[in-house]
N, C-alpha and C positions, 0 to 999 in steps of 0.2 A: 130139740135139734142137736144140742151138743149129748146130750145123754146118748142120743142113735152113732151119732159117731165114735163116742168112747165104745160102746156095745158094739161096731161092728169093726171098729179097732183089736178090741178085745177078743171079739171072735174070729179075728184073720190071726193075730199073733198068736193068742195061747189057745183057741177053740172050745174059750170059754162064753158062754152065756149069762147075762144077769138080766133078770126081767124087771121091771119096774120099781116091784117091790120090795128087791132085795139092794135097791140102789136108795129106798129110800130108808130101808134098814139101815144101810152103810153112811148115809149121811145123819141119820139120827143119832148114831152111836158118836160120827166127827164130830156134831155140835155139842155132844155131850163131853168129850174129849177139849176142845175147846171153850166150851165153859170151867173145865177145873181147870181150866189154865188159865183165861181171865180172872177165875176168883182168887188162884194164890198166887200168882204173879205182884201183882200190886196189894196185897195185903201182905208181900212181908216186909214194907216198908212202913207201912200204917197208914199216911197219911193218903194217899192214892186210892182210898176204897169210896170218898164218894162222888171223886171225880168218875172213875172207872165205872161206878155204880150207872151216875146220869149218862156215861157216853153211848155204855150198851144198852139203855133203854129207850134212848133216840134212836140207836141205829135198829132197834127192832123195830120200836113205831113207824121209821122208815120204808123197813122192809113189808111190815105188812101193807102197810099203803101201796106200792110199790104190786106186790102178790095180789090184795084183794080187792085193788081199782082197775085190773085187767080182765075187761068185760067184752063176749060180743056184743052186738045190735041187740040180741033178743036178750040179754041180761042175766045171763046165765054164765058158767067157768067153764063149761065145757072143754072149749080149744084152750086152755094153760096150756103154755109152754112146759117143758118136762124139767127145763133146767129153773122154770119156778118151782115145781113140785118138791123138786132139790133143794132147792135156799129154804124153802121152806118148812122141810123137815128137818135141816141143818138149824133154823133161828128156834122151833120147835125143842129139839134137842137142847140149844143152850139154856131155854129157861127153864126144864125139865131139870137141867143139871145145875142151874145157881138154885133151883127148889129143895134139891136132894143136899147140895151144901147147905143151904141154910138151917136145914132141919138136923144137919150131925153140928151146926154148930150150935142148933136149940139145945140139943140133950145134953 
């Protein structure tokens, strides 16, 4: 719902178009942006990484609960909402990008 009206906000002001999938490019690449920012924010303190660590992985477990307990009758996703689709490639993105920090912090 809010996606169609950012989309034809976007297409009244600048007569631009974005389809789905390029909105959920844009949110994949946000969560990834906000993931390197939750990983060095509170790690240049030190002590804040396993606060930080447990906070964002309640608020995922959250989220997917939240994304993957919206069912119709017949049990199926079909009707998602579009601004789930969203957070969901946004929570996506973040742990794609605390994966990719971890790993430059393995080598």
């Amino acid at each position: 719902m809010i996606s169609i009206l950012v989309n034809q906000y976007l297409i009244t002001k600048y007569k631009v178009t974005f389809s789905l999938l390029s909105l959920r490019l844009i949110s994949l690449l946000l969560g990834f942006f906000i993931s390197t920012m939750l990983s060095t924010v509170p790690a240049q303190t030190g002590d804040w990484g396993i606060i930080a660590g447990s906070i964002i992985v309640t608020l995922n477990e959250i989220i997917s609960q939240i994304i993957y307990s919206y069912k119709d009758n017949s049990g199926n996703n079909t009707n998602r909402l579009s601004i789930l689709e969203i957070i969901n490639s946004i929570k996506i993105g973040i742990i794609y990008g605390l994966f990719v920090d971890a790993f430059k912090l393995g080598s």
